[in-house]
Structures are given as C-alpha cells and as structure tokens.
N, C-alpha and C positions, 0 to 999 in steps of 0.2 A: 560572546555566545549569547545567543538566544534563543528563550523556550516558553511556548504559551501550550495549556492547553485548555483547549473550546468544550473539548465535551469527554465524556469516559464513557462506557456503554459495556456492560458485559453480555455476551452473547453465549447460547447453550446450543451444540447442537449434536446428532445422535450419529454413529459410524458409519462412511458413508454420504450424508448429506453435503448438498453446496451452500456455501454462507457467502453472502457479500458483503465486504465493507467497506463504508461510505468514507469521503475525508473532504470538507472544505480548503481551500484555498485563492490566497490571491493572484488571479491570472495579472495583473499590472507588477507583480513583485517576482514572480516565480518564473523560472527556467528550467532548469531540470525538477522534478518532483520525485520522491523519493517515498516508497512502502519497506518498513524493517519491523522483523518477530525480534522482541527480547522475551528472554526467558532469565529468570534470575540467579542462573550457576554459569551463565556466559556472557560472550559482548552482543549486541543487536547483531542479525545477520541479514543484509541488502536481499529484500525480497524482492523490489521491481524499481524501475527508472525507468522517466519519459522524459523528452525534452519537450519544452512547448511552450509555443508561443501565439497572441493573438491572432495574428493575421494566419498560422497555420496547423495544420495537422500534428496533433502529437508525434514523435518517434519516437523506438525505443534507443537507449543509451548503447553508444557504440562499444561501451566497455563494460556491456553486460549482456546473459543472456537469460531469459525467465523458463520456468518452469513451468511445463505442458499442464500442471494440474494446480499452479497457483498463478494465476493470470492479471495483471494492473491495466486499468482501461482510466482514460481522461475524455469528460465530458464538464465539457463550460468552465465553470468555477466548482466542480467535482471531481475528483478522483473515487476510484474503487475497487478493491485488491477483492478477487475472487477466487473461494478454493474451493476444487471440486472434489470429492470423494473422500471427507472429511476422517479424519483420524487422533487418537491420542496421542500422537509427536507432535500435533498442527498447538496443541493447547499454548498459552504463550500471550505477553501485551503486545499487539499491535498497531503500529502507528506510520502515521503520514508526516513526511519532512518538503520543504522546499526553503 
C-alpha cells in the first residue's frame, strides 16, 4: 500500500454554494481515478470514478453511478470533484486516489 500526500487545503464555504476541487495526478500511472469523502465515525465513501487514459476521453466507471449534484470531471493531469448547492452533510476530508 501506498499513500502520498501533495498538498491539504481547507476550504470554507456558505449553504448553498458550488466549491471545486482540484487533484493532481499521474496520467502515465493512472487508470481508473478515484474522488472519496471521509468523515471520521465511518469508512471513505466512493464519490466519483473515471477511467482514463492518454490517448482517450475519460469514462465514467461501469460500476458506478455519480450524483447529479456532486459531479468528477478529468482534465489533462487534473482531476476535480465539484459540488453544487453546498450543505452541512457535504463537511468531510476529501481526496483524490489513482
């Protein structure tokens, strides 16, 4: 098992609002990519998955389906989990896996 992390970043925002967040990664390493909320009374829970690869278009994972108002997009060597009409259940660490 392994685990790096790049950066921490806390973010504030007010009920209602859209936040985005950002996540580096290695497109030469990475295949599926992977967004999970932990919260510290449970285990992480699979927010988003893409497949992807250089030569093509991300997809999403055939064994998952996202949530109309917390949305995972891949762009380049970027990923970014977006949630829109923010709430006190969204509070939570957030992180990017590949």
């Amino acid at each position: 098992l392994f685990s790096e992390t790049l950066c921490s970043l806390t973010l504030e925002a007010e009920a209602g609002d859209k936040v985005t967040i950002w996540c580096e990664f290695n497109p030469n390493v990475a295949n599926y990519i992977f967004w999970f909320k932990h919260m510290s009374d449970s285990v992480p829970l699979l927010l988003g998955c893409k497949w992807f690869t250089t030569s093509d278009p991300s997809v999403d994972c055939t064994f998952f389906t996202e949530s109309e108002r917390i949305v995972m997009s891949v762009h380049d060597k970027n990923t970014s989990l977006t949630i829109t009409a923010v709430n006190v259940s969204d509070t939570g660490l957030y992180y990017c896996s590949y």
